[in-house]
LOTIMI-397740 format. One record per atom (N, C-alpha, C, CB): x, y, z. Coordinates in steps of 0.001 Angstrom, whole numbers, plus 500000, padded with zeros to 6 digits. Glycine has a CB too. Example, Ala and Ser with C-alpha at 12.3 -4.5 7.8 and 13.67 -1.06 7.14 Angstrom:
2
513190494310507800
512300495500507800
513200496700507800
511308495527509046
512850497750507080
513670498940507140
512900500030507870
514084499402505725
END
This chain:
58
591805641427682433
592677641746683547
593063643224683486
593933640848683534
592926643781684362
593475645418684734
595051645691684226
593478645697686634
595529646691683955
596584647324683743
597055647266685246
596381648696683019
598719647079684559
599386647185686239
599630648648686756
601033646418686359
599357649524686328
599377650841686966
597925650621687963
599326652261685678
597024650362687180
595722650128688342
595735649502689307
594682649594688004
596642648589689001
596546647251690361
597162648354691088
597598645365690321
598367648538690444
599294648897691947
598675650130692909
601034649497691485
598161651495691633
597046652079692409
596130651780693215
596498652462691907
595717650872693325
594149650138693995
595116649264695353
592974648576692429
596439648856695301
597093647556696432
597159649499697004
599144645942695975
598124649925696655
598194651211697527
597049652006698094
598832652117696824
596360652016697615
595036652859698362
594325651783699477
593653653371697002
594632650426699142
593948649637700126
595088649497701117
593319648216699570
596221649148700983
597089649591701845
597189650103702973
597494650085701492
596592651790702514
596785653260703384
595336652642704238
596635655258702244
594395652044703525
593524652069704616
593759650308705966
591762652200703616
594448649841705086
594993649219706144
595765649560707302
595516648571705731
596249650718706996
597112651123708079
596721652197709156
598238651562707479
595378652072708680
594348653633709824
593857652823710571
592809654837709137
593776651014709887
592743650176711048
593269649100711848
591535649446710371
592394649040713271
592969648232713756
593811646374713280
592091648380714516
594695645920713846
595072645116713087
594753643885714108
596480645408712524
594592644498715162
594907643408716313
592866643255716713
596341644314718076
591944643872715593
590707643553715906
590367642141715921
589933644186715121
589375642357716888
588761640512716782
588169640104715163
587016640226718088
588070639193715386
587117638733713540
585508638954714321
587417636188712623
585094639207715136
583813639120715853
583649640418715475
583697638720717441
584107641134715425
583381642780715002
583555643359713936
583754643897715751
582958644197713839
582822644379712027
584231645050711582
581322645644711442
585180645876712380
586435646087712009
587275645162711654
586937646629712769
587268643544712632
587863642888712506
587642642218711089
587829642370713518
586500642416710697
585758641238709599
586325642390708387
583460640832709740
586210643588708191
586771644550707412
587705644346706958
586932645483707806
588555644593708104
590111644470708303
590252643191707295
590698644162710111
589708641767707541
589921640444707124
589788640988705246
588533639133707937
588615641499705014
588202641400703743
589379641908702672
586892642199703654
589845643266703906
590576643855702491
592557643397702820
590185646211702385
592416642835703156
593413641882703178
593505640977702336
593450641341704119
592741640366701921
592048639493701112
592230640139699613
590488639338701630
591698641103699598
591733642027698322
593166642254698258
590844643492698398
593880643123699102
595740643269698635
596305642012698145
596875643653700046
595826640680698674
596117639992698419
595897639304696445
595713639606699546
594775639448696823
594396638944695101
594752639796694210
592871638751694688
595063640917694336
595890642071693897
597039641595693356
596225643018694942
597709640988694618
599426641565694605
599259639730693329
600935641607697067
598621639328693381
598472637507692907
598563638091691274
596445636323693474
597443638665691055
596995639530689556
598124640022689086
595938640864689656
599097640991690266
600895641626689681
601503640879689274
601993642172690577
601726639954690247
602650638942690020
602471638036688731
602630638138691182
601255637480688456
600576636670687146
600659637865685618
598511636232687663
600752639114685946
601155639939684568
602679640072684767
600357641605684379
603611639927685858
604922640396685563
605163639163684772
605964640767686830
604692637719685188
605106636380685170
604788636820683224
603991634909686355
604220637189682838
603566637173681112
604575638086680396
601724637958680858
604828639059681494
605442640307680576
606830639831680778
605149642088681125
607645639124681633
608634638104681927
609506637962680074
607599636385682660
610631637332679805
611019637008678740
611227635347679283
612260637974678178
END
């Protein structure tokens, strides 16, 4: 599992590019399907933070 400085580096950089792209794209075009993927990724991200705070936790 990654260091949480990386995660959080990597949720933030996917982030910023979430926010240049359309949000309201269809899933029919490749922005929309983009858009879907890395959503997906912040997501399993923020899952990975949460599962090392939950360890590093007392």
């Amino acid at each position: 599992m990654q260091s949480m400085t990386k995660l959080l580096m990597r949720k933030k950089q996917l982030k910023a590019i979430l926010r240049m792209m359309d949000s309201e794209a269809s899933f029919q075009t490749e922005e929309g399907r983009a858009y879907a993927n890395l959503l997906v990724k912040v997501t399993l991200i923020q899952i990975q933070i949460d599962e090392l705070q939950k360890e590093t936790a007392p």
